[in-house]
C-alpha positions, 0 to 999 in steps of 0.5 A, a space after each residue: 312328687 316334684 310337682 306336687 311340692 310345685 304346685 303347694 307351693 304356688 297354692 300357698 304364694 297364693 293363700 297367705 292372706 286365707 290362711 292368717 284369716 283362719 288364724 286365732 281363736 275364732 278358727 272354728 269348723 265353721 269358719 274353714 274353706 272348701 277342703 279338697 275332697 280328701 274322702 274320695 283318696 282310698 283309705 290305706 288297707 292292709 288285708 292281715 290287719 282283720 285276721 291279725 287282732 281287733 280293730 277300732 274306730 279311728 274316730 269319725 275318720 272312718 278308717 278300722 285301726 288295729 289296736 297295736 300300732 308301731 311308734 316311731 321311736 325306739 330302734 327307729 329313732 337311733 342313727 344309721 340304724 337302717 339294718 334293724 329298724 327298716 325290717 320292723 317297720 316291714 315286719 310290722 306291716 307283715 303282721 297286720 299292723 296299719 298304723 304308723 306314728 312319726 315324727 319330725 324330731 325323732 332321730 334329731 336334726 337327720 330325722 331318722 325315724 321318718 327315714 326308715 319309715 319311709 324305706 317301707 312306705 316307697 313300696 307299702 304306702 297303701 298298707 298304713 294310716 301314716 302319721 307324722 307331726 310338726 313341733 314347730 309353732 310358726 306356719 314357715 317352720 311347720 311348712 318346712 317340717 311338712 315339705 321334709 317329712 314328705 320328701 323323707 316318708 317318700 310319699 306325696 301325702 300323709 293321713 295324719 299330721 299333728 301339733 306336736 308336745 302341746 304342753 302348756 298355753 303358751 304353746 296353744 298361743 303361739 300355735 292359733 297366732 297369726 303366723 302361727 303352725 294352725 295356719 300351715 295345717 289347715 293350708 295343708 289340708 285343704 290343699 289335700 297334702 294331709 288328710 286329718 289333723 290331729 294334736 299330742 301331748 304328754 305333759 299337763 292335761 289343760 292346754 290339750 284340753 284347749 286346743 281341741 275346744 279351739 278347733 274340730 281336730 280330728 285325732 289326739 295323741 296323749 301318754 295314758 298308761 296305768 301309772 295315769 290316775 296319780 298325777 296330773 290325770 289324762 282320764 279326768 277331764 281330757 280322756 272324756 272331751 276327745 271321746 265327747 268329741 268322737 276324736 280318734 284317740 291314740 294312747 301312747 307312753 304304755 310301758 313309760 319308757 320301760 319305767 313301769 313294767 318290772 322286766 326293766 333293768 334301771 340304768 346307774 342313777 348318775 347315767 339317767 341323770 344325763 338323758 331326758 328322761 332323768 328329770 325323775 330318776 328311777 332307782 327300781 325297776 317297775 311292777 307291772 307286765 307288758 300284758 298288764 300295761 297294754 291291757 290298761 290302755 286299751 281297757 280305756 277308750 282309745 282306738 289304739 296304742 303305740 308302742 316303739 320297739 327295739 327289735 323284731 322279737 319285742 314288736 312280735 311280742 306286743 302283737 301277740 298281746 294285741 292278739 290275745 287282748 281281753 277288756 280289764 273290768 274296773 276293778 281290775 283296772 283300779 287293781 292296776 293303777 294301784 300297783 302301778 303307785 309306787 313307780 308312778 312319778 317314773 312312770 310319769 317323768 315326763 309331767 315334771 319337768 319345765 315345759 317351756 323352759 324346755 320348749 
C-alpha cells in the first residue's frame, strides 16, 4: 500500500495542470482522460449475498447490490468502540450484506467509523462494495481526505467515493472551481485508487440536481424516507433524473434517526436542543414500523438502503426485513406517506437547518 501512495503521488506532481483543465462547469464525459482500466479489477463478491436477500442493479456500475447495506454511523461512529462495532461490520458481511458506506467525518477528527471498517476489510476486502466520502471542497483537502481514508480502511483502493453533504450551489461552486474537490476525484479515478464516483445529500433537492447534470456521476446517496413527500421532496425532481441517468441510487435516513419509526423513545427537549439533530425538536415518538420504513424506501427506485445499527440484534433485524421484503403498491405507499405527517418535519430535520452557516 506505500508504493501505491508513492506513486499517486508522483502522478499527481505531474498531473496539476490536467486536472484544473477538467475543472468547471465544462468537465463533462467527454472532456475526462483515458480512465485507468478499472472494469478489469474483479468486482467484490460475497457468495451469502445471492441466498441472503434480492439484489439490484448498483446503476450502470454492473455490480448486484443486496438491498440492505451497513451505514457507517450508529455503533460505528461512537469512539473506542471497537468491541461492538468491528463484529457488526463482521456480522454483516457474514449475512450477506456487500455494500458498506463511510466516511471521513464519522466519528470526528479520529475518524472511527473508517476504523472499525477497515478492522474487517484488512481480511474481507474482497466481500464489499466499499464506499467512502470526502467533504472537503478543495483538491488538497479531498487528497488528504483519500490519502487517510485509504490508509484507515487499510485498503489500496475503494469502489465508491463521494462529495460529501452537497447542500447548496454554494457547495457545487466551490466543488467545480479550479482547485476545487472535482479535480481530486477525477485525479483519483483515473489514477484507479477509486473506481466510481458518487455525490450525497440530504438537505434541499436543487444543488444535487445540479451536480449530476454537472458531471456523469456514477452513483447518488440521498435521505428518502416516508416522511419525504412533505417537505422539500427528493421524489419530484431528483428521484427521477438519477433513475433518467441510470445512477446507482442509495437511499439513506430511513428511520430519520429514529425520528419516524414509533419504537422510538424521544430524549427530554432540552437534551435534543444540544445535538444536531435538535434544529426540529421531536416531543413524540413516531408512527411507522422499521418494516413499514424500510418498505417505503425500497418501493422506490433505489438499489439499496443504509441503515446504521447499534448492535448485532438491530443489524439482525433489518436484514431479516430485507429478506422478507415485498413492494408496497402506490396506495399503500401514499397510506405511508400519510401516516408518516405528523412527525415528518422531525423525521426531516436535517432540510432545516442553515447549511452554509453550517458548512
Amino acid at each position: 500500500m506505500e508504493k501505491i501512495r508513492q506513486d499517486r503521488r508522483a502522478f499527481l506532481k505531474g498531473s496539476t495542470a490536467a486536472a484544473a483543465a477538467l475543472a468547471g462547469s465544462a468537465l463533462t464525459s467527454a472532456a475526462l482522460p483515458a480512465l485507468a482500466d478499472t472494469r478489469s479489477w474483479p468486482m467484490p463478491n460475497n457468495p451469502r449475498t445471492q441466498d441472503a436477500m434480492p439484489t439490484r442493479n448498483l446503476g450502470k456500475t454492473g455490480y448486484k447490490v443486496g438491498i440492505f447495506s451497513l451505514g457507517g454511523q450508529a455503533a460505528l461512529e461512537k469512539p473506542n468502540n471497537f468491541d461492538i462495532a468491528v463484529p457488526i461490520v463482521n456480522r454483516a458481511l457474514d449475512l450477506g450484506v456487500n455494500y458498506l458506506d463511510t466516511s471521513s467525518i464519522y466519528g470526528g477528527p479520529l475518524r472511527w467509523s473508517e476504523q472499525y471498517v477497515g478492522q474487517a476489510m484488512k481480511t474481507r476486502r474482497s466481500e464489499a462494495f466499499l464506499a467512502t466520502k470526502t467533504k472537503e471542497r478543495t483538491r488538497e483537502g479531498s487528497m488528504r481526505m483519500i490519502d487517510k481514508s485509504l490508509q484507515l480502511l487499510q485498503t489500496d483502493h475503494v469502489d465508491l467515493w463521494q462529495l460529501h453533504d452537497i447542500g447548496t450551489i454554494k457547495d457545487i461552486n466551490a466543488i467545480f472551481a479550479p482547485g476545487g474537490a472535482m479535480e481530486a476525484l477525477v485525479a483519483m479515478q483515473q489514477q484507479g485508487v477509486v473506481r466510481y464516483l458518487g455525490v450525497t445529500g440530504h438537505y434541499r433537492p436543487d444543488a444535487l440536481i445540479e451536480a449530476i447534470n454537472r458531471h456523469p456521476f456514477d452513483c447518488i446517496l440521498m435521505a428518502l424516507n416516508a416522511a419525504d413527500p412533505h417537505h422539500y421532496s427528493f421524489q419530484d425532481q431528483l428521484l427521477p433524473l438519477a433513475v433518467e441517468k441510470q445512477m446507482g441510487i442509495i437511499g439513506m435516513k430511513i428511520p430519520g434517526r429514529g425520528r419516524i419509526l414509533s419504537s422510538w423513545n424521544p430524549p427530554p427537549l432540552e437534551q435534543q436542543k444540544h445535538s444536531w439533530e435538535g434544529m426540529v425538536l421531536a416531543p413524540t415518538p413516531g408512527t411507522l414500523t422499521m418494516k413499514e420504513a424500510v418498505g417505503y424506501t425500497l418501493s422506490r427506485p433505489v438499489s439499496t438502503v443504509i441503515v446504521g445499527c447499534d448492535s448485532i440484534a438491530q443489524l439482525e433485524e433489518n436484514v431479516a426485513i430485507a429478506r422478507a421484503f415485498t413492494p408496497y403498491n402506490e396506495q399503500q405507499l401514499a397510506a405511508l406517506a400519510a401516516k408518516a405527517e405528523p412527525v415528518s418535519k422531525p423525521s426531516l430535520f436535517f432540510r432545516f437547518y442553515d447549511h452554509d452557516a453550517a458548512s
